[in-house]
C-alpha positions in Angstrom: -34.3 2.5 49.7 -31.6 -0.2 48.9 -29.8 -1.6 51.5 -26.1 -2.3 51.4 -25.3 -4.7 54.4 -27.3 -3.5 57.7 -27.2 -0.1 55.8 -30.3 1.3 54.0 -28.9 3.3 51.1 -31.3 6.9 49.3 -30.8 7.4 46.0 -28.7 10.3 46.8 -26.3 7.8 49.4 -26.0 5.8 45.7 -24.9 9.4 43.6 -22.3 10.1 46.5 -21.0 6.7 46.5 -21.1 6.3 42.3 -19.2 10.1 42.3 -22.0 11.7 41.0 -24.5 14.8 42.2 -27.9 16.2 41.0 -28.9 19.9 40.4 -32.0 21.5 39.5 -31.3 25.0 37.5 -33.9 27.7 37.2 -33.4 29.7 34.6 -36.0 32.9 35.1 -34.3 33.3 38.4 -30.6 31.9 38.0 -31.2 30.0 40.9 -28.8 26.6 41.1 -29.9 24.1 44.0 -27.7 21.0 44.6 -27.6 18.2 46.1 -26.1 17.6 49.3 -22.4 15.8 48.6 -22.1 18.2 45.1 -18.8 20.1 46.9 -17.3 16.5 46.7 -17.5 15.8 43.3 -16.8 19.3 41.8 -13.9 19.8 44.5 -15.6 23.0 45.7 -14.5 24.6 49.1 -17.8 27.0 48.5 -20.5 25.8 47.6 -22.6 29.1 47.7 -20.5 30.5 45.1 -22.3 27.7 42.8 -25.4 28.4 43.6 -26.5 30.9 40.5 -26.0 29.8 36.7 -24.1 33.0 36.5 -21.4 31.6 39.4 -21.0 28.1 37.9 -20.4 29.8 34.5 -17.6 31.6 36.0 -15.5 28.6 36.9 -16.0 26.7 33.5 -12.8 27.1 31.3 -13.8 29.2 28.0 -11.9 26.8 25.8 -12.7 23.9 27.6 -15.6 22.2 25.5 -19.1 22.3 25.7 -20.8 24.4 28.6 -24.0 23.3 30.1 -25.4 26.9 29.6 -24.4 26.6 25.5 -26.5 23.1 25.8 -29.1 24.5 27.1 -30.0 28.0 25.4 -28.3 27.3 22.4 -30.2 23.9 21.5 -32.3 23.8 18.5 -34.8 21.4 19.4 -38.4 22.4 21.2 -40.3 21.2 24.9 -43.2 18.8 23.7 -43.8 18.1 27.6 -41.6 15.8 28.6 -38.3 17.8 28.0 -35.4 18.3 26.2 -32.4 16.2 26.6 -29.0 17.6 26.6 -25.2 16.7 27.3 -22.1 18.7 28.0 -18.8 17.8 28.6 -16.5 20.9 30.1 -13.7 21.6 32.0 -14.1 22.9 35.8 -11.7 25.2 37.9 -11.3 23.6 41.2 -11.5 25.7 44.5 -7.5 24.6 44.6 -6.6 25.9 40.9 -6.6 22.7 39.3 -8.9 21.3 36.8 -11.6 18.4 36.8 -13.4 17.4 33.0 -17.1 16.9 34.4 -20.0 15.3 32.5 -23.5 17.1 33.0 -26.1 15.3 31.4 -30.1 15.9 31.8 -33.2 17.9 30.2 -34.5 21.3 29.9 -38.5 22.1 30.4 -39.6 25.0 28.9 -41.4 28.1 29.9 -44.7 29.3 28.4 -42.8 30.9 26.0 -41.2 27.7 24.7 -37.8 28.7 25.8 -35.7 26.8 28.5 -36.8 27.5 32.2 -35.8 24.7 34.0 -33.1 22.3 33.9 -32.7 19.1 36.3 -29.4 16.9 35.6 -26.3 15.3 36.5 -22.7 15.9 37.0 -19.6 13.9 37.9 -16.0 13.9 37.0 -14.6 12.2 34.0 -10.6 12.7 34.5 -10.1 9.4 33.8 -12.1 8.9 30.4 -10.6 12.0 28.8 -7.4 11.8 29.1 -7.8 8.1 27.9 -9.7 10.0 25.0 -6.8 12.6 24.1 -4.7 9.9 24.4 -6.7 8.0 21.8 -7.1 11.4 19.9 -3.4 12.1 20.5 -2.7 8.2 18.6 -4.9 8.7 15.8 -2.9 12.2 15.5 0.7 12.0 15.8 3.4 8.9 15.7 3.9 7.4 18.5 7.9 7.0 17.9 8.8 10.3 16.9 6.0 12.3 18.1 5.5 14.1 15.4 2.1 14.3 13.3 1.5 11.0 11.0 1.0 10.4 7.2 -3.0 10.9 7.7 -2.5 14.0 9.8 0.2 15.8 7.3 -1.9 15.0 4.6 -4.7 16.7 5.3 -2.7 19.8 6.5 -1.1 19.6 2.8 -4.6 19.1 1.4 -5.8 22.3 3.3 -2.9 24.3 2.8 -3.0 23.8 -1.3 -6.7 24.8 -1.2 -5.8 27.6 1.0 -2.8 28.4 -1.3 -4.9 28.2 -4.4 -7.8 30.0 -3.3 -5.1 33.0 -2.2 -3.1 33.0 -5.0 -0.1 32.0 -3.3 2.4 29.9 -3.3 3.5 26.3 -0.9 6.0 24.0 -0.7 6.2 20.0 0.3 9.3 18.7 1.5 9.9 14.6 1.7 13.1 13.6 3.6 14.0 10.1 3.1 16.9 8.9 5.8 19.6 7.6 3.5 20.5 3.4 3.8 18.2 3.1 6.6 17.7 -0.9 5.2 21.5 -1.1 6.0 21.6 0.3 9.2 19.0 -2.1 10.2 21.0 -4.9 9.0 23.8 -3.8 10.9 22.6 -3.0 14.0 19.0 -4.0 14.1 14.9 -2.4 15.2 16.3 -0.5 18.0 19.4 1.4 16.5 17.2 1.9 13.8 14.1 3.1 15.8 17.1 5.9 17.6 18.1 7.1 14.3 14.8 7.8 13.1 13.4 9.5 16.1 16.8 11.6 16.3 16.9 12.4 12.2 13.0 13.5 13.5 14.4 15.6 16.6 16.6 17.3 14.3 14.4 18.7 11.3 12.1 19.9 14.0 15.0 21.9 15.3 15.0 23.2 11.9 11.4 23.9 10.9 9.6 27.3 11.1 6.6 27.6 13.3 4.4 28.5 10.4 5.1 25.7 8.7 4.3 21.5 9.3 6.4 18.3 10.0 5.6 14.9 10.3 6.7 11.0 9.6 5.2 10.3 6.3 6.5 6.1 6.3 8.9 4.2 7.8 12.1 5.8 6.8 10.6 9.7 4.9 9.5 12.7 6.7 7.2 15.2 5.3 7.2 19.4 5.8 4.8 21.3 4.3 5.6 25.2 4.1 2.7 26.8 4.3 3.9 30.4 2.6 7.3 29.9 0.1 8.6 30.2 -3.3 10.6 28.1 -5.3 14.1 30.0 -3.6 13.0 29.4 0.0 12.2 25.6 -0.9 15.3 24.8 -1.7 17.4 27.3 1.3 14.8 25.4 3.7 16.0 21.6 2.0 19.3 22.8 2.7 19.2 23.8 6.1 16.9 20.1 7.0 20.3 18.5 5.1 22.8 20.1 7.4 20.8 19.6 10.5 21.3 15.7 9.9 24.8 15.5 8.4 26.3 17.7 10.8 27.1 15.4 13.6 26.6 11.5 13.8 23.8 10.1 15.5 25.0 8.8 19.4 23.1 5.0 19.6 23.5 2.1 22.3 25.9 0.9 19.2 27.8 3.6 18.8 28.1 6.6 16.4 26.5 6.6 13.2 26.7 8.9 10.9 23.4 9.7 9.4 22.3 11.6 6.2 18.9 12.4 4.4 17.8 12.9 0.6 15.2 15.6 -0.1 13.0 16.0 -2.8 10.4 19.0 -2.8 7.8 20.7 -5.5 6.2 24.5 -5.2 2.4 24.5 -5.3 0.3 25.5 -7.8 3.4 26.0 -10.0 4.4 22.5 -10.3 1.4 20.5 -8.7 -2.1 21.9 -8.4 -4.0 18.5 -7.2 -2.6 16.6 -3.7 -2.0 13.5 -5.7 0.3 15.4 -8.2 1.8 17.0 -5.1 2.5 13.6 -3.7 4.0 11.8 -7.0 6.2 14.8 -8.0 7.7 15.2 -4.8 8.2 11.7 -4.7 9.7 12.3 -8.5 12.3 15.2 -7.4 13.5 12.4 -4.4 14.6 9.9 -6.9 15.6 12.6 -9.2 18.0 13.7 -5.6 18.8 10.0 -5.1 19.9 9.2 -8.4 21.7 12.6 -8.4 23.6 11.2 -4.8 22.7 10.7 -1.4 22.6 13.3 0.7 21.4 16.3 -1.8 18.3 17.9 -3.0 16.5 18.2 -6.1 13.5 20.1 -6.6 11.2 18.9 -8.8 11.5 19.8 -12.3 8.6 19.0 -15.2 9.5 15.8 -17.8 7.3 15.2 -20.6 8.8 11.8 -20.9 8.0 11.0 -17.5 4.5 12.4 -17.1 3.9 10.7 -20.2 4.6 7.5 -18.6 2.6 8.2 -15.6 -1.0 8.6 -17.8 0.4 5.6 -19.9 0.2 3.7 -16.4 -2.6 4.7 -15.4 -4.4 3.9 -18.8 -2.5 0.6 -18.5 -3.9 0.3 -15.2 -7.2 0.5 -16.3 -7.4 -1.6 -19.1 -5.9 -5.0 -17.7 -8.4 -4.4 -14.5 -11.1 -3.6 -17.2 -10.3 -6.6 -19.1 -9.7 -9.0 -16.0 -13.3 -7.9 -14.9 -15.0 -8.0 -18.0 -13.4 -11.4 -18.8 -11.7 -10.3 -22.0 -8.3 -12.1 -20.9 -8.2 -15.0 -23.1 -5.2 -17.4 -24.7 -3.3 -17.7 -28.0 -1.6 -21.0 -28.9 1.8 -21.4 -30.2 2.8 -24.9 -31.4 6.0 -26.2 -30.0 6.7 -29.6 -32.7 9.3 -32.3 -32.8 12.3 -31.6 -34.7 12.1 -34.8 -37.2 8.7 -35.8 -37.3 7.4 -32.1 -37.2 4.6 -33.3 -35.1 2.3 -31.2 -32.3 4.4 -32.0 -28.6 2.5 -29.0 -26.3 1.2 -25.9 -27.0 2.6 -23.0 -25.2 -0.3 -20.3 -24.3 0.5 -17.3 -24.9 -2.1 -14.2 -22.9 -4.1 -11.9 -25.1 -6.3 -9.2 -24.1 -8.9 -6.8 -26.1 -10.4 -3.6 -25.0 -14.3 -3.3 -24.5 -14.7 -2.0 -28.2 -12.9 -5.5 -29.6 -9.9 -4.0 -30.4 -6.5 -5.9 -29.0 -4.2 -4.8 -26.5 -0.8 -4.9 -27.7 0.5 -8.4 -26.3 3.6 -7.5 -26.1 3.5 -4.3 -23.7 0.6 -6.1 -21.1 2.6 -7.9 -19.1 5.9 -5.3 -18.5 2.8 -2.9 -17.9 1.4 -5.3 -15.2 5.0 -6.1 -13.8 5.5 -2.2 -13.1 1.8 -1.8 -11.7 1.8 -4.8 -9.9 -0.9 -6.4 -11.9 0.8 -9.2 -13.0 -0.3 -12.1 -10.4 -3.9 -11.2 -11.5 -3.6 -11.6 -14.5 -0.9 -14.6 -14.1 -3.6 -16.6 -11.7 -6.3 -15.5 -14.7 -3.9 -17.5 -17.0 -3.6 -20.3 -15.2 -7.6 -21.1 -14.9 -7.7 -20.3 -18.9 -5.4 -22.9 -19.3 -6.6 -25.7 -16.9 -9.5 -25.4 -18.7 -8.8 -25.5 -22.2 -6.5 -29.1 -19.8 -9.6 -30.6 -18.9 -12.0 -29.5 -21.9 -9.1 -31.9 -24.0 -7.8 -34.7 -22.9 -5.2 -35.1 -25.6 -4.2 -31.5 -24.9 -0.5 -30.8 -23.8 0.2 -27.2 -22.8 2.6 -24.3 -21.0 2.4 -21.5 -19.1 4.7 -18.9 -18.4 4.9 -17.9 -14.7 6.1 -14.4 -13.3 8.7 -14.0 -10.6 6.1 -12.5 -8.6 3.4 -15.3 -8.8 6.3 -17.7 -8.2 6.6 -16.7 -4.9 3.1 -15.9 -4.3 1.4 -18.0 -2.0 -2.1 -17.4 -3.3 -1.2 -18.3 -6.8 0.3 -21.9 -5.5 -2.7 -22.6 -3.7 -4.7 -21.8 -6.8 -2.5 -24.0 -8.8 -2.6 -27.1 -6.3 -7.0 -26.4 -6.0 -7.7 -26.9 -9.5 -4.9 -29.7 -9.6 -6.5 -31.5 -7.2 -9.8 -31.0 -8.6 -9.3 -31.9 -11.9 -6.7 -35.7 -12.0 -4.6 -36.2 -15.1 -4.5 -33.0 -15.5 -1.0 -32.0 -13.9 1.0 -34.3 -16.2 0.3 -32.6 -18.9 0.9 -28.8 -18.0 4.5 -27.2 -18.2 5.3 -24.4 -16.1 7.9 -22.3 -17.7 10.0 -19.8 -16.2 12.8 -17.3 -17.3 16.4 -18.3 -17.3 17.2 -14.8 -15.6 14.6 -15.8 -13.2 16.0 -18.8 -12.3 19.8 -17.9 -11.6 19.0 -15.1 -9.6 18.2 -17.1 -6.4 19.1 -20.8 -7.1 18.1 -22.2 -4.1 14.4 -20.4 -4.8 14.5 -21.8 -8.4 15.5 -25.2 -7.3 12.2 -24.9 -4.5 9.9 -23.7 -7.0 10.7 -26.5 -9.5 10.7 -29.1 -6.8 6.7 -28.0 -5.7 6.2 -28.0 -9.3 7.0 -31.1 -10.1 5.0 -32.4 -6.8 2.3 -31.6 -8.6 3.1 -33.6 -11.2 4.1 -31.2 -13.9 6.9 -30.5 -16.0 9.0 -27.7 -15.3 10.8 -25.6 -18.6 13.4 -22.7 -18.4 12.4 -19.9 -21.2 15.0 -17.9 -22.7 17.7 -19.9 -21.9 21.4 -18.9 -22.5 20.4 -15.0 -22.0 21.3 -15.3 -18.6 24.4 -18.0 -19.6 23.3 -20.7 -16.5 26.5 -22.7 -15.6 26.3 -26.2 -15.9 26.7 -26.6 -12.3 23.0 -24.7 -11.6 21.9 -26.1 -14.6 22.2 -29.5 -13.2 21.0 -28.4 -9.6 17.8 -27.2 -10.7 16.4 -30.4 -12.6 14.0 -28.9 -14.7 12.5 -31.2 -18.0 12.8 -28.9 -20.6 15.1 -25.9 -21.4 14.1 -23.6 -24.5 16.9 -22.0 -26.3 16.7 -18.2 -26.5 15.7 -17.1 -30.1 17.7 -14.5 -30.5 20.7 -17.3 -30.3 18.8 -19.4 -32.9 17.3 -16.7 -35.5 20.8 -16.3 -37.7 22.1 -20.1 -36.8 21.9 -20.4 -40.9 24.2 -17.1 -41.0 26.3 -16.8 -37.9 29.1 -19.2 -37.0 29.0 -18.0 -33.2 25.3 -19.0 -32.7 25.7 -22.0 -34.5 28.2 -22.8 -32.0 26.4 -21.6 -29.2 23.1 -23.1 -30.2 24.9 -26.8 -30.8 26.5 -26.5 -27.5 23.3 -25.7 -25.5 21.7 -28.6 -27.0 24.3 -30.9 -26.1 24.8 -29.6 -22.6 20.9 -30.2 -22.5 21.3 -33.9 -23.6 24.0 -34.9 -21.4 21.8 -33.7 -18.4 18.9 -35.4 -19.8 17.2 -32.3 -20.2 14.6 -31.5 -23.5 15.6 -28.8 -25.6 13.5 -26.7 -27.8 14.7 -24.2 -30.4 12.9 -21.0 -30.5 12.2 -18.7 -33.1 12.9 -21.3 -36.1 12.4 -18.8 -39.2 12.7 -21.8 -42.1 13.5 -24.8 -43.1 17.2 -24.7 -43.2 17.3 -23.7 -39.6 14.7 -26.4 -39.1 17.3 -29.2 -40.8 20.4 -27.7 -38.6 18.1 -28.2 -35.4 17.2 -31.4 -36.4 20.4 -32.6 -37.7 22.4 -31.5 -33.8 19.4 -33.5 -32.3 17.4 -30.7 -31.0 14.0 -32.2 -29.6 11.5 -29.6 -30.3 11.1 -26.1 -32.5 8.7 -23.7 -32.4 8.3 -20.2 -34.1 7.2 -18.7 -37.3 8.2 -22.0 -39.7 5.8 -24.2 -37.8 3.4 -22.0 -37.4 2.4 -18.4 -34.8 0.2 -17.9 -31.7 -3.1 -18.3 -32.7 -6.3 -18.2 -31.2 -7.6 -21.3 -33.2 -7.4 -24.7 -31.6 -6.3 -27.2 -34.3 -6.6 -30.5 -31.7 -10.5 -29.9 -32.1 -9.4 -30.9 -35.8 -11.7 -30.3 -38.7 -13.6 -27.9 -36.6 -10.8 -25.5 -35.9 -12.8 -23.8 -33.8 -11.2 -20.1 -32.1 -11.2 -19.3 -29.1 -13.8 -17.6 -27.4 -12.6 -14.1 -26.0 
């Protein structure tokens, strides 16, 4: 006994107070004895209609989970003496019509024929918990804006409907619907216009969408439809009627009308796709394919040899910069940059170079637009950038620069990488140029002027590559105060031929000069380019007369010892 207050509390005082009641069930005779508050916490108005397995049974839902009877008979382990434990959750038909979800836990005894005989447990009403736990179920299902099944959700159903198809010989169809200038309307009107539009553009393909088939919000602005039974001519009448749906009328928000429009892209399956990835990238294929073609429309997807074959060059791409990052087979080339007159050594600019496992190279010049497009390049950029620190502090007589990416630029991670080994290796700062594209730089002046500022807090030198491809006014020029501009080579490669890039070339040097800025000449082919250069005062030249990217270091001197890849 426990005693609550002045009150001494059974143990069946605690079940009635905790919601819960005991039974003992006898299975040879069907007998089902309760204890004495059990009409409370089932809702019962007659108890002796509970009072055989056989009349419980009857007011457990058929489709409402797991019945203690099933959790009994139907378990697959055996009595060693001490019982069998077993746990059912079920729904239960109230005296009044409605329904309770009841827990039963407890354990079986068996008979002398080792089957269940006896069965002594627990009960008590879990309203509460499930429909927290279809709520949960319902989240992890379907998106909470629109209501409509999420990306995991409509995945799997494509994944099981292309088996489904395949293994049938059928035919299936994907649909992604991408709500035209969504980024605009945003803008415009802001989150909760935007958040309207999309769960109205959602409201109306639903309107639209046969029962057989499955819709869903894929991503923020795209909506996915798989058709579980159509050929190509049904893909593209159901892409049309999802179009009009949208377009017909504008979309009423707490800003006013908008009119609203989707783009469509869609594939057949197996005909055009037989793997989910292919049906995922091809459909995403056919939308650009309808965007490029103009808002609004729909393009089905159509094979491209060009393009596929640009897909499995990505891919192999893919995998041999992460190859060659993780096997450490990124390593540096060094291309002299030398003073005009006395044609000595002023830096080095390091240049990336990367073989495959079997020593062969990777072509230089196709690594880092590969990377760029696969979004590889800050790996490999930050893998640079410790090659060339190194080769900083390993000589101290060393001057060298990098080229940086627009992506690393703005990369937090590769300026905190940059400022570690900085900091952890003095002197070395002063003698590192970071060099980045003229197009680069007068895309976002303000950006370009921030990134050569923390630059040169560091203590380096900052150079703009190319220059004169992306024709810099001398106004930006002179705003972004950078140490060093090289002259694009394709400006100074026919200087000994072409009148124009004479003049050009002479008047980028001298713009250079009256800003106090370095120039360097690049792609200086021989010596009468070299004496032009030199006679118009250009600083530095660097290309094929003064000598290629090598992998040899010449500062070691007699050694000339390569690099080690």
């Amino acid at each position: 006994m426990i005693k609550v207050g002045e009150t001494a509390l059974g143990a069946g005082d605690i079940l009635r107070l905790v919601g819960e009641a005991t039974y003992e069930w006898r299975l040879d005779t069907d007998r089902l004895s309760w204890s004495g508050h059990a009409a409370a916490v089932l809702g019962a108005a007659d108890m002796a209609a509970l009072e055989t397995g056989t009349g419980f049974a009857r007011c457990v839902e058929a489709t409402g989970g797991l019945s203690r009877l099933d959790a009994v008979t139907k378990s697959a382990l055996r009595d060693a003496g001490d019982g069998v434990p077993y746990e059912a959750q079920y729904a239960f038909k109230r005296a009044d019509g409605t329904t309770t979800w009841i827990e039963d836990i407890g354990r079986w005894f068996a008979g002398a024929d080792g089957k269940p005989a006896r069965a002594c447990g627990v009960v008590r009403s879990i309203d509460t918990r499930h429909h927290r736990e279809q709520e949960l179920e319902r989240l992890a299902k379907f998106d909470p804006l629109t209501g409509e099944l999420n990306r995991a959700s409509i995945i799997d159903i494509l994944s099981k409907t292309l088996d489904e198809t395949i293994r049938f010989r059928g035919s299936c169809g994907f649909l992604l619907a991408a709500i035209d200038h969504l980024g605009n309307l945003n803008d415009a009107y802001g989150f909760e216009v935007t958040e309207n539009v999309i769960a109205e553009v959602g409201k109306r393909i639903r309107t639209r969408v046969r029962g057989k088939d499955y819709f869903g919000r894929i991503s923020g602005n795209k909506f996915a439809i798989v058709l579980t039974s159509c050929t190509p001519d049904e893909l593209s009448v159901a892409a049309e009627r999802l179009l009009a749906s949208v377009r017909e009328e504008p979309v009423s928000t707490s800003a006013g009308s908008v009119a609203v429009t989707i783009t469509i892209g869609g594939i057949t399956a197996p005909r055009h796709a037989s793997t989910l990835d292919e049906v995922l990238s091809r459909s995403q294929d056919a939308l650009s394919a309808a965007r490029d073609k103009r808002r609004g429309s729909f393009a089905a997807y159509r094979p491209n040899v060009e393009r596929d074959a640009l897909r499995k060059e990505s891919l192999r791409a893919t995998d041999e910069i992460i190859a060659a990052l993780n096997d450490r087979r990124i390593a540096l080339a060094f291309e002299p940059v030398v003073e005009a007159r006395s044609r000595e050594v002023a830096f080095y600019e390091c240049l990336i170079r990367a073989h495959r496992e079997d020593g062969t190279p990777l072509n230089a010049s196709d690594i880092i637009p590969a990377a760029e497009r696969l979004g590889l390049v800050r790996m490999l950029d930050h893998r640079v950038l410790e090659l060339v620190v190194a080769e900083l502090v390993a000589a101290p007589q060393l001057s060298a620069s990098v080229n940086v990416s627009p992506a690393s630029a703005l990369d937090p991670a590769w300026w905190s990488g940059l400022g570690a080994m900085l900091r952890a290796n003095p002197g070395v700062g002063e003698r590192l140029i970071v060099e980045i594209t003229e197009t680069v730089a007068i895309q976002d002046i303000d950006d370009a002027r921030g990134f050569v500022t923390r630059v040169k807090d560091f203590g380096c030198r900052i150079a703009i590559d190319d220059f004169g491809a992306g024709h810099t006014s001398f106004r930006n020029l002179r705003r972004l105060g950078v140490d060093i501009v090289k002259i694009d080579g394709a400006f100074v490669q026919n200087i000994t031929r072409s009148e124009d890039d004479r003049a050009f070339v002479q008047s980028m040097i001298d713009l250079a000069h009256r800003l106090r800025i370095k120039a360097v000449a690049e792609w200086v082919q021989d010596e009468a380019a070299a004496a032009l250069l030199r006679d118009w005062n250009c600083d530095y030249i660097q290309g094929a007369f003064v000598g290629l990217a090598s992998s040899d270091r010449p500062w070691l001197g007699g050694q000339n010892k390569k690099a080690t890849l």
